[in-house]
C-alpha positions, -999 to 999 in steps of 0.1 A, spaced: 0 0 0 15 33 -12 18 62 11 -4 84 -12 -34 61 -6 -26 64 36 -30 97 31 -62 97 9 -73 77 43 -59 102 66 -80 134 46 -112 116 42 -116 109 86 -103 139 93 -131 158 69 -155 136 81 -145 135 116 -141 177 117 -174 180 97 -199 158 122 -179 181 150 -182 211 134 -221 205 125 -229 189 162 -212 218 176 -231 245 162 -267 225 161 -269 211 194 -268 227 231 -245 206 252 -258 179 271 -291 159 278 -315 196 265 -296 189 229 -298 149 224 -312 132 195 -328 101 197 -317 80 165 -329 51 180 -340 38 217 -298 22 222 -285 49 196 -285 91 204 -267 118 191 -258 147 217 -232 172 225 -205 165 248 -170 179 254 -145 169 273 -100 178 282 -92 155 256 -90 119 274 -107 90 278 -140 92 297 -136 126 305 -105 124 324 -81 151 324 -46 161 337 -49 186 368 -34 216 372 -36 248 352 -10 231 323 -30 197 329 -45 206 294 -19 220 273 5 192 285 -18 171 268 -21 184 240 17 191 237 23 155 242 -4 149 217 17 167 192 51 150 201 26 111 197 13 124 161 49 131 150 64 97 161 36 79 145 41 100 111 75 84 114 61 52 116 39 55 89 65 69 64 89 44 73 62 15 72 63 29 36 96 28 27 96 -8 37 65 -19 20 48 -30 49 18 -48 46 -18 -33 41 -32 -40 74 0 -24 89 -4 10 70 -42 8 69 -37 8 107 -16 31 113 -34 58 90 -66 56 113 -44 57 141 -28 93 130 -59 104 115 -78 99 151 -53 115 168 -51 146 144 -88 152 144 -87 154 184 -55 176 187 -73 201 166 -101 205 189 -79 211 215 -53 234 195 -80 256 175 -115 249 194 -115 275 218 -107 300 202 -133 292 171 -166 286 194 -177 301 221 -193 280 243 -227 253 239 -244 261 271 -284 268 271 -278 281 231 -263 266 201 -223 279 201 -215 307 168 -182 296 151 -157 321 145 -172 342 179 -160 373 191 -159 359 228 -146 324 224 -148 301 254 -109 295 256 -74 302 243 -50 285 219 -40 247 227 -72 248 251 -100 235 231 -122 210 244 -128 173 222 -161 171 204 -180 141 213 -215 130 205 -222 93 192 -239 74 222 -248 41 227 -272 32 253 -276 -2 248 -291 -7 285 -297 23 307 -302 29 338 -310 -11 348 -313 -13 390 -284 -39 392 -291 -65 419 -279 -56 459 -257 -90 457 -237 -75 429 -202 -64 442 -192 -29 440 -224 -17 417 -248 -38 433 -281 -16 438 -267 10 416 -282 23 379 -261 4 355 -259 20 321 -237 -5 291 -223 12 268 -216 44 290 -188 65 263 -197 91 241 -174 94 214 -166 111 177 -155 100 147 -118 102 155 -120 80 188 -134 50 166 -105 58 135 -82 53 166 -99 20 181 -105 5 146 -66 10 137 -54 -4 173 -85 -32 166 -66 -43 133 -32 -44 148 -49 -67 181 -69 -90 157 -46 -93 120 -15 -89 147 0 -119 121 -10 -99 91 -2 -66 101 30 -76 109 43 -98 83 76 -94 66 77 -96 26 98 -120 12 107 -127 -26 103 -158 -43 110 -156 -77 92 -131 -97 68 -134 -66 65 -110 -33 41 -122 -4 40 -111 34 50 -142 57 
């Protein structure tokens, strides 16, 4: 797989992934006032979060742009990987992989790089893009979530149940955006084609094939 067709991968998530963010961002109030329901296990809704997973964040005043700093210096080492994936003719599930991977993580860093200082902010009215009083600064932007899967929701789990037991139990709990599931379908490919994605090319003849 040639490096111009990762990339063709890389553009297309990262217009669709900024597109859905940029349209759920400016249509929908934040929260539970702005949902959707698509479907009784499937809602669309605004949601932002620091930029990690399930809404956890680094504390501190730099918590947030040491994130996204660190983000940066994660995208670069795996545009290394990818180029050099290239110039070894890596297999197709290896670059295919890797491409969602970078993609993903591009799409969040530039909510948090660009974000706040595009929007203002989603609360009780739908946020104005390019605003004169955005809700943050530079490298401070908050991640665009809004795909939600209720599957079950809110079931009174039993008293014996350890830890949760008489407790609303809600499966699947994570609201996410197009880039978080770019991200866990590339790390899905390298976990499940590990073999594949992995393989080294070998010559045999006028033949190549991955072993």
């Amino acid at each position: 797989m040639s490096l111009r067709n990762s990339v063709l991968i890389i553009f297309l998530v990262l217009l669709i992934d900024q597109f859905s963010k940029i349209y759920v961002k400016t249509n929908f109030i934040y929260g539970e006032a702005g949902q959707i329901d698509v479907a009784n296990w499937f809602k669309l809704m605004l949601i932002e979060n620091e930029g990690m997973a399930w809404g956890a964040k680094i504390p501190g005043d730099y918590g947030k742009l040491i994130l996204t700093v660190f983000r940066i210096f994660a995208v670069g080492g795996i545009a290394y990987w990818l180029y050099d994936s290239s110039k070894k003719h890596s297999s197709r599930f290896l670059m295919v992989a890797i491409s969602l991977i970078f993609a993903g993580a591009v799409g969040n860093i530039i909510d948090s790089i660009f974000y706040g200082v595009i929007f203002d902010d989603s609360y009780n009215h739908l946020a104005v893009m390019f605003s004169e009083n955005p809700y943050g600064t530079w490298f401070h932007g908050k991640v665009v979530d809004m795909f939600y899967f209720p599957i079950i929701r809110d079931y009174p789990m039993p008293e014996w149940v350890p830890f949760i037991g008489g407790k609303p139990f809600t499966f699947f709990n994570a609201i996410f955006n197009v880039a978080d599931v770019a991200i866990s379908t590339g790390v899905g490919i390298l976990i499940v084609f590990n073999k594949k994605a992995f393989a080294k090319k070998v010559s045999i003849g006028t033949n190549e094939r991955f072993e």
